[in-house]
MDAnalysis code that builds the backbone (N, CA, C; Angstrom):
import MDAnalysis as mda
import numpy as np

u = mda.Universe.empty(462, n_residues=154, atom_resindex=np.repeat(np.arange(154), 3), trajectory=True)
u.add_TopologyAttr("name", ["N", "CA", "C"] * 154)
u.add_TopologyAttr("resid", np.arange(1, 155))
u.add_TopologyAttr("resname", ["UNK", "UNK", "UNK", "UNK", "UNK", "UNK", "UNK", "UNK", "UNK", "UNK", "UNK", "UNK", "UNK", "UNK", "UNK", "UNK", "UNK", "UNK", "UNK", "UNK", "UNK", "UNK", "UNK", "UNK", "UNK", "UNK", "UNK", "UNK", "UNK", "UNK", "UNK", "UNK", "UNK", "UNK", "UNK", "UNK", "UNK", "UNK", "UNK", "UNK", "UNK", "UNK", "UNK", "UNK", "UNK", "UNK", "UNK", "UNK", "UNK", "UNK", "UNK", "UNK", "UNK", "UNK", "UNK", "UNK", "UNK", "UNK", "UNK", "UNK", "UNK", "UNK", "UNK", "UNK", "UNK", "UNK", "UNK", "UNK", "UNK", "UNK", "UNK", "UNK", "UNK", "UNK", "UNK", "UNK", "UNK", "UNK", "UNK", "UNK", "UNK", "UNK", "UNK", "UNK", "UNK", "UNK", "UNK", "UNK", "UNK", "UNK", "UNK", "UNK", "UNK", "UNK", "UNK", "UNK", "UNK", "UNK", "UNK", "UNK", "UNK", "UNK", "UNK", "UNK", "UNK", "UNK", "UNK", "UNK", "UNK", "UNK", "UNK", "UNK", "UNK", "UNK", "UNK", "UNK", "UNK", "UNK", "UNK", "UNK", "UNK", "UNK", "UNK", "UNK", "UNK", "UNK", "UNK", "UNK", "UNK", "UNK", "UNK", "UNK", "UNK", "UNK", "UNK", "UNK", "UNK", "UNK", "UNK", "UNK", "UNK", "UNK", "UNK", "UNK", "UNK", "UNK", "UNK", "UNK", "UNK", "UNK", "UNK", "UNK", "UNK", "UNK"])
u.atoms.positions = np.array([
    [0.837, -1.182, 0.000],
    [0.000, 0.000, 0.000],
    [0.877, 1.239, 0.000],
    [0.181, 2.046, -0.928],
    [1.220, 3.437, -0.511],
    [0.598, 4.636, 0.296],
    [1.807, 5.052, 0.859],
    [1.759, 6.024, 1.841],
    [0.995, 7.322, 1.363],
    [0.355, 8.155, 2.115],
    [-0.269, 9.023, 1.657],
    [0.271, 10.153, 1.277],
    [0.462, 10.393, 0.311],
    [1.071, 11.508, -0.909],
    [1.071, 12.936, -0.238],
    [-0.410, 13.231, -0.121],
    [-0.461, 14.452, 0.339],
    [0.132, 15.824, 1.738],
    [1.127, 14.484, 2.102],
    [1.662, 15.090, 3.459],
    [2.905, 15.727, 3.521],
    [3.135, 15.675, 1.840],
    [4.843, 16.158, 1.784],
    [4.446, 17.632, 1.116],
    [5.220, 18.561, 1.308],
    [5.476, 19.751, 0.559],
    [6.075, 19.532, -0.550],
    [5.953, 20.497, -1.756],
    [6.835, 20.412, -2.879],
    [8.598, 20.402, -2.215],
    [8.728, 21.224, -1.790],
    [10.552, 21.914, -1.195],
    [10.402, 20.434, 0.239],
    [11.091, 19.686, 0.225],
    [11.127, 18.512, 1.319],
    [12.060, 18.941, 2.572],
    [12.164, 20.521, 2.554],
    [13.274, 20.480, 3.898],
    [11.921, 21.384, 4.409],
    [12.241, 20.925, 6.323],
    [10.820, 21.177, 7.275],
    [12.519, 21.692, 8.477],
    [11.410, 22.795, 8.906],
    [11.835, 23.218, 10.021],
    [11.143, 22.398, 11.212],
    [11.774, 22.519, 12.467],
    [11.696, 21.774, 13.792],
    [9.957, 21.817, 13.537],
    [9.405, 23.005, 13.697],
    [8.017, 23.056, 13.802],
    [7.416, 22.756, 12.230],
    [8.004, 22.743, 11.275],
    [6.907, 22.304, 10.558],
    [7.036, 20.910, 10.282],
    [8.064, 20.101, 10.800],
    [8.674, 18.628, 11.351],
    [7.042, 18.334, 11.827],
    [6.973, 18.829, 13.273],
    [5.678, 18.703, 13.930],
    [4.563, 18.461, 13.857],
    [4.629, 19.776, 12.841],
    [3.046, 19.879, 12.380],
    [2.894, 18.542, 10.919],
    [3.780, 17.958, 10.177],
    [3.871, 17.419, 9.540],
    [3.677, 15.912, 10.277],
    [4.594, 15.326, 11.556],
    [4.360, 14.413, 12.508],
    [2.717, 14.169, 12.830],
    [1.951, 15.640, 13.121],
    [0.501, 15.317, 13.743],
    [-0.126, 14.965, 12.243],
    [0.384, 15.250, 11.443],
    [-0.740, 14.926, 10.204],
    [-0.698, 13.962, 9.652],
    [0.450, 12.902, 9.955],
    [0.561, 11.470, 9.845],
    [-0.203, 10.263, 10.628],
    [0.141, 11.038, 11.875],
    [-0.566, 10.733, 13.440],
    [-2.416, 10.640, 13.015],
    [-2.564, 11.709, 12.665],
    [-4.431, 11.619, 12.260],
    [-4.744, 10.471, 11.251],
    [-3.540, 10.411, 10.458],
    [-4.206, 9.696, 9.281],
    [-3.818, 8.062, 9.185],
    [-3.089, 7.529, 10.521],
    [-2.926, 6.371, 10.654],
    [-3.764, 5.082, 10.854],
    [-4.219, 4.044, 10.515],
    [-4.752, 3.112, 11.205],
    [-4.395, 1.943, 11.899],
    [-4.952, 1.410, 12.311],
    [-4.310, -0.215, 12.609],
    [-3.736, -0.719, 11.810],
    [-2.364, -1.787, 11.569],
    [-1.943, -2.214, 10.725],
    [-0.626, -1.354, 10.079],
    [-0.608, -0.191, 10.297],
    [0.139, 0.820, 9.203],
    [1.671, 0.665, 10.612],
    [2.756, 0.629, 9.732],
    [3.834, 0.931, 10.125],
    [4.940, 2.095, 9.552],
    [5.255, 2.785, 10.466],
    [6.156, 4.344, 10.169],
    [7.710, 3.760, 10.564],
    [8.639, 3.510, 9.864],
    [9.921, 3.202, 9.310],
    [10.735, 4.594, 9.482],
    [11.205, 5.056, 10.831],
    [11.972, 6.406, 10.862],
    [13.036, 6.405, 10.843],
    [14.148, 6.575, 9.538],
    [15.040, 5.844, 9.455],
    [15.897, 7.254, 8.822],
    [17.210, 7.656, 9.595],
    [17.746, 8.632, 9.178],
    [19.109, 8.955, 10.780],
    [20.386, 9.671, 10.759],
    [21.451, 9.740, 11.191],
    [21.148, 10.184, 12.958],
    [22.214, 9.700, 13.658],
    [21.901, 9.947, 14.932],
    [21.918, 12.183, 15.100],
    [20.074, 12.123, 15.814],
    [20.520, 13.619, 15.690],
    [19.301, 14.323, 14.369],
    [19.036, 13.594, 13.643],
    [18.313, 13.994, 12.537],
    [16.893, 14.307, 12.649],
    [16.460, 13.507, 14.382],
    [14.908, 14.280, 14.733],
    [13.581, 12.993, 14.255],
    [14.214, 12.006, 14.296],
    [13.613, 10.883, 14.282],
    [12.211, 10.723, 15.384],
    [13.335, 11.320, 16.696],
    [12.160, 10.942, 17.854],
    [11.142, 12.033, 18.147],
    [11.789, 13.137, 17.942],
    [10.899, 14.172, 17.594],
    [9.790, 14.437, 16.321],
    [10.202, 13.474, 15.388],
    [9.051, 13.408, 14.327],
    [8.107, 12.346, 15.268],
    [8.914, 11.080, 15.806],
    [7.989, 10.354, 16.430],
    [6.963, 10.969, 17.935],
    [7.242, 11.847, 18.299],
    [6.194, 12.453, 19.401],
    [5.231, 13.042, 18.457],
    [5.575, 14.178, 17.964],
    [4.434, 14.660, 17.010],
    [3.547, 14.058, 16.328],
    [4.015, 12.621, 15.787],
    [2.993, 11.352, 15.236],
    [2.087, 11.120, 16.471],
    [2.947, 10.529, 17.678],
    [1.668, 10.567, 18.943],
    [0.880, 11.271, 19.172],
    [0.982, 12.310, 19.383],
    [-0.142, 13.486, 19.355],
    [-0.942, 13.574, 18.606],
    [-0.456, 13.421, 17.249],
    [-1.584, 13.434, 16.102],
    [-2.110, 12.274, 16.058],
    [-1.533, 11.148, 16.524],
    [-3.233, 9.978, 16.698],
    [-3.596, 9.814, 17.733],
    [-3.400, 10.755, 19.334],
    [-3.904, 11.238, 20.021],
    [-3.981, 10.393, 20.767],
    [-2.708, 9.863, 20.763],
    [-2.304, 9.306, 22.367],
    [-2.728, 10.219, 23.675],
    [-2.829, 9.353, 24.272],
    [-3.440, 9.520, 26.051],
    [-2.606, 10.156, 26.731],
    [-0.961, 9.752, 26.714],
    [0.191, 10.445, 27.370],
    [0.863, 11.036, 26.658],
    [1.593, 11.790, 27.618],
    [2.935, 12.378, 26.453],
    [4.005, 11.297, 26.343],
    [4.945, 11.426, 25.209],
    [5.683, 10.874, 24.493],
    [7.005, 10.650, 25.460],
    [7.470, 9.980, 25.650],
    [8.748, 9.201, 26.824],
    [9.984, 9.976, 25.618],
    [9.641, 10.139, 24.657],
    [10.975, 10.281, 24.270],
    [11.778, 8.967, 23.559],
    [12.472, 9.068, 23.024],
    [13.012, 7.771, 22.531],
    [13.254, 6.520, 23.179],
    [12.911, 5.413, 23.024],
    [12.709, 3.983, 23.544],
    [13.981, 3.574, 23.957],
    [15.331, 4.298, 23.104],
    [16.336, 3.717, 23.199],
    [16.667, 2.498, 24.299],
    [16.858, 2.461, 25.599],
    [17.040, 1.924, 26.321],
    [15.729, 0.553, 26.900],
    [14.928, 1.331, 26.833],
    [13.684, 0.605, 27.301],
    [13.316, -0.533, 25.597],
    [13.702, -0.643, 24.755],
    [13.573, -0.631, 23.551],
    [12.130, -0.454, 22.883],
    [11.236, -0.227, 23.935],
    [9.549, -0.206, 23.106],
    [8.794, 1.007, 24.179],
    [7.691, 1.811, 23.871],
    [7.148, 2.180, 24.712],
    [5.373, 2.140, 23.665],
    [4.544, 1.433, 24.771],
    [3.586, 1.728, 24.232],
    [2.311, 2.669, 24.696],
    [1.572, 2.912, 23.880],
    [0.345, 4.523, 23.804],
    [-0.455, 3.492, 23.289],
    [-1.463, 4.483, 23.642],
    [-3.565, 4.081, 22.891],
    [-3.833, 5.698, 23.206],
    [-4.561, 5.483, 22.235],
    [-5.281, 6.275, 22.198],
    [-7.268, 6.289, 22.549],
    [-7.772, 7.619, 22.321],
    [-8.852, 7.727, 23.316],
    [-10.030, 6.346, 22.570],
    [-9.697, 5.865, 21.243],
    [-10.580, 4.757, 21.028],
    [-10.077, 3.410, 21.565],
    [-8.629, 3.696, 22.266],
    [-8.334, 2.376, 22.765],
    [-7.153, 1.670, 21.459],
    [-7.147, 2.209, 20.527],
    [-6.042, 1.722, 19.480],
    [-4.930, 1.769, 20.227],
    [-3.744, 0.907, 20.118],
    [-2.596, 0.511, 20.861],
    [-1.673, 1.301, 19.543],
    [-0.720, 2.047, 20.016],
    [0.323, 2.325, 18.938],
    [2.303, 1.970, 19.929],
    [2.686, 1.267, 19.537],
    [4.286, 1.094, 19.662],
    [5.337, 2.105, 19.171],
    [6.130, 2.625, 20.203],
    [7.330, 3.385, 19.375],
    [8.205, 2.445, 19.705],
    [8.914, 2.168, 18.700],
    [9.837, 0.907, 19.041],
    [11.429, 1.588, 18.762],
    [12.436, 1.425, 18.954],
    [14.233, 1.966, 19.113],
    [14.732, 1.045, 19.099],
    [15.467, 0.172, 17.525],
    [15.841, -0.735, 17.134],
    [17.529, -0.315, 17.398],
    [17.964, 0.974, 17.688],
    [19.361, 1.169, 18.038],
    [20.618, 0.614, 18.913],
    [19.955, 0.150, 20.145],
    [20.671, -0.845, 21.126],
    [20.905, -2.234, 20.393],
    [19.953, -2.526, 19.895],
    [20.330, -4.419, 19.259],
    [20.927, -4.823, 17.979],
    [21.725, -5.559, 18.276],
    [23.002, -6.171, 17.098],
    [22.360, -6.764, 16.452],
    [21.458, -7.417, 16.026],
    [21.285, -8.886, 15.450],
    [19.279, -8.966, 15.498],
    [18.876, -9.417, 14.556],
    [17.748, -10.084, 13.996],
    [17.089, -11.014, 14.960],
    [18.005, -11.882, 16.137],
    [18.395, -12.627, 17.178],
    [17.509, -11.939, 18.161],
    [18.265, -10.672, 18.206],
    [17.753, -9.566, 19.887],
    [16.164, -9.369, 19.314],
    [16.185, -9.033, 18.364],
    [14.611, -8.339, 18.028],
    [13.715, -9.458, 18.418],
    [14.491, -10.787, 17.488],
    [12.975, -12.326, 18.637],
    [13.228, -12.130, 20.029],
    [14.310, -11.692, 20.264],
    [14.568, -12.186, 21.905],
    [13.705, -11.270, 22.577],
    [13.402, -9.770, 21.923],
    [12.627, -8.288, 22.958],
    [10.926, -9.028, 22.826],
    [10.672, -10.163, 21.549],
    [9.418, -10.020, 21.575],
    [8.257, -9.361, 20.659],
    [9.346, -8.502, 20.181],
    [8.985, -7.530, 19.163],
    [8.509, -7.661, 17.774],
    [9.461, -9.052, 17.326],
    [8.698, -9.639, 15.814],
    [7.144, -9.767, 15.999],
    [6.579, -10.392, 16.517],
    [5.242, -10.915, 16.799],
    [4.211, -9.795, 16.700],
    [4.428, -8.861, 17.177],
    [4.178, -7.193, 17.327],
    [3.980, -6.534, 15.812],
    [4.948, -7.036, 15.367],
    [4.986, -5.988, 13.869],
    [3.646, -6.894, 12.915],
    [4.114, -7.918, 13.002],
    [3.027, -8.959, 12.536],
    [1.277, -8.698, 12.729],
    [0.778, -8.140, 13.595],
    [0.268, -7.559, 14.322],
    [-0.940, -6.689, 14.298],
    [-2.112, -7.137, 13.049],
    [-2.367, -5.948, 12.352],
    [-3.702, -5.086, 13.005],
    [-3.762, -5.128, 14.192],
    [-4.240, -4.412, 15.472],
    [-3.475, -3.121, 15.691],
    [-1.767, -3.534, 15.550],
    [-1.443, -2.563, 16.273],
    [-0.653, -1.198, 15.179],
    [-0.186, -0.317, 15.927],
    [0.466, 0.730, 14.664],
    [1.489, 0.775, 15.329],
    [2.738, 0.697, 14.635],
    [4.087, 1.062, 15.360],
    [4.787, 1.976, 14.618],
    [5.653, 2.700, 15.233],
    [6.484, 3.925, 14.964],
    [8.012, 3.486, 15.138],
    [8.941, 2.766, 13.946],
    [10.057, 1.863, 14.636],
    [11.197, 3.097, 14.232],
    [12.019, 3.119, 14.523],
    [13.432, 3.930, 14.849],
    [14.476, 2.801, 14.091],
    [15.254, 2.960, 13.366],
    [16.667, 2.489, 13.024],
    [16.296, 0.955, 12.435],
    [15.123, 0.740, 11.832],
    [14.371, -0.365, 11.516],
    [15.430, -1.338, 10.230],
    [16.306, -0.198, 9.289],
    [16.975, -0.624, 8.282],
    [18.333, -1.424, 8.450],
    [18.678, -1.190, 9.743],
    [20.221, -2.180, 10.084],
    [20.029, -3.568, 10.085],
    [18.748, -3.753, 10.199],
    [18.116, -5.105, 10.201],
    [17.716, -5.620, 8.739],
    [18.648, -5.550, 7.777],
    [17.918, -5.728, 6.204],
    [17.149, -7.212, 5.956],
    [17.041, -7.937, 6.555],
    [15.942, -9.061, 6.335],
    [14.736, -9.008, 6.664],
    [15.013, -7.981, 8.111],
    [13.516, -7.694, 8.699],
    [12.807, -6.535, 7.672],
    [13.406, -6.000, 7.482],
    [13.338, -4.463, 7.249],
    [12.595, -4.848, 6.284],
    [13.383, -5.708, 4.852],
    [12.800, -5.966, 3.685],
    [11.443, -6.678, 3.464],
    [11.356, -7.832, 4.706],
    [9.803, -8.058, 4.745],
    [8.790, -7.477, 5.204],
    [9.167, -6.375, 5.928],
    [7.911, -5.622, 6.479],
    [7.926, -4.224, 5.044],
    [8.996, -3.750, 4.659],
    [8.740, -3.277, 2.656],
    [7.535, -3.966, 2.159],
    [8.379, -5.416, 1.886],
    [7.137, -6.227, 1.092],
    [5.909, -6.789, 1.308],
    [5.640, -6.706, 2.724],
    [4.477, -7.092, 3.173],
    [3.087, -6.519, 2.056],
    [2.245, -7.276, 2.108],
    [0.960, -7.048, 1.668],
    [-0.042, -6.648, 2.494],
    [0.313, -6.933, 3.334],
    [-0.429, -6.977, 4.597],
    [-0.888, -6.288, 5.383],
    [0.333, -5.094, 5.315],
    [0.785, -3.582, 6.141],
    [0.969, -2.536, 5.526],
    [0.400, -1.602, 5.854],
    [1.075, -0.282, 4.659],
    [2.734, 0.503, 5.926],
    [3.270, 0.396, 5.105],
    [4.785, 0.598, 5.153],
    [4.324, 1.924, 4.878],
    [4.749, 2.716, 5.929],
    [5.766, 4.493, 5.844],
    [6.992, 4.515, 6.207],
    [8.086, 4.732, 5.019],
    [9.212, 4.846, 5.227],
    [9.910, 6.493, 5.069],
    [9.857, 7.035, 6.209],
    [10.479, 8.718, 5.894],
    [11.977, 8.377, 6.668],
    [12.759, 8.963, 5.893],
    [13.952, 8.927, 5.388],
    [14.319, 10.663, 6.254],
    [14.907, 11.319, 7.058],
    [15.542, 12.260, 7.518],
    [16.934, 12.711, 7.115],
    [17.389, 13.484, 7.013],
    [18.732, 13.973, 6.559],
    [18.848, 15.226, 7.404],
    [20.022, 15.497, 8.092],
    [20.061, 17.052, 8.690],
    [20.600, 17.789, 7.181],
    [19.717, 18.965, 6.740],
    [20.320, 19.876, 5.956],
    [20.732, 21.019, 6.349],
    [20.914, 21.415, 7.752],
    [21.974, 21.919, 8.828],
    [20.821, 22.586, 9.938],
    [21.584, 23.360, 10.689],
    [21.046, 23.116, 12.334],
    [19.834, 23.145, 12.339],
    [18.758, 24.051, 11.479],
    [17.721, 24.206, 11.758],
    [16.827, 23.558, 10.390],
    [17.478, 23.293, 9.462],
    [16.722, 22.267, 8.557],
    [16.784, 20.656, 8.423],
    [15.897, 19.972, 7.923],
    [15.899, 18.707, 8.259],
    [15.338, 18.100, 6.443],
    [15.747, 16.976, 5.660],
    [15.271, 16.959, 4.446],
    [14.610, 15.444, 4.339],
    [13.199, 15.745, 3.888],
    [12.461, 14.034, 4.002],
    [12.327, 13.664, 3.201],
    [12.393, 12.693, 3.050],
    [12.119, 11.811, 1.640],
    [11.056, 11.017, 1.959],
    [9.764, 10.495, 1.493],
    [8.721, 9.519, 2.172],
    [8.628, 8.282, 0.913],
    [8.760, 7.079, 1.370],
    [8.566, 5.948, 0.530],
    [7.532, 5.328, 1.165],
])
C-alpha cells in the first residue's frame, strides 16, 4: 500500500516546527496495521518526528521520548487503538529483536508502530517493505543543517 502523498510539501526540507506539524498529520491519518519506518542519522529528529505522530493519533500520554534503552514504549489512544514506538538502536542482530518479543508485534495488524533504526536489520526491514499486509511508511531524515531537516517519504 502506498503512503499518503499528500503530506509532503513540494521543497522537502521542514523546520523543527513544521517537522511537527507534519508528525501530527501522519498521526491523524494512521490506522491499525500501518507501520512508520523512521530511518535517518543519529541527531536527525527521528524521535521528535515520532512524538508529534503521537499526538496526532492522540495518544493519552505524552511521548517518553526515545525507547532507546527501554527498547519499546507503548500509547492508545482515546478509542483504545494501541500504537508502539519501538528503538531498534541498542540491538546487534535479527536474534535480539525475537529475543525483545517484538517480531510478533509488527506482525500484528491491530497494532500501529512507529520503529526507529528499523533498516540495520535488512531481512527484517525488507519483509515488512514487502508485506501485503501492512502499509509501510518509510520517511527517510537527513540534517540539511542546524535548523533544517530533508524528508524523503517511501
Amino acid at each position: 500500500m502506498k503512503p499518503p502523498v499528500f503530506l509532503l510539501k513540494a521543497e522537502p526540507t521542514y523546520s523543527e516546527e513544521e517537522l511537527c506539524t507534519l508528525g501530527k498529520e501522519i498521526g491523524r491519518n494512521l490506522k491499525p496495521g500501518d507501520r512508520v519506518l523512521l530511518e535517518g542519522e543519529m541527531g536527525a529528529g527521528k524521535s521528535t518526528l515520532a512524538r508529534a505522530i503521537l499526538k496526532g493519533y492522540g495518544a493519552t500520554r505524552e511521548g517518553d521520548g526515545s525507547p532507546t534503552f527501554p527498547i519499546a514504549h507503548e500509547y492508545s489512544n482515546p478509542e483504545s487503538e494501541v500504537i508502539l514506538h519501538v528503538d531498534f538502536y541498542r540491538l546487534k542482530s535479527e536474534a535480539e529483536i525475537e529475543a525483545t518479543g517484538l517480531l510478533e508485534a509488527f506482525w500484528d495488524r491491530k497494532l500501529v508502530i512507529l520503529s526507529e533504526w528499523t533498516a540495520q536489520f535488512s531481512d527484517f526491514y525488507m519483509s515488512l517493505k514487502n508485506s501485503k499486509d501492512l502499509r509501510v511508511i518509510e520517511i527517510k531524515i537527513q540534517i540539511e543543517d542546524e535548523n533544517l531537516r530533508r524528508l524523503e517519504l517511501d
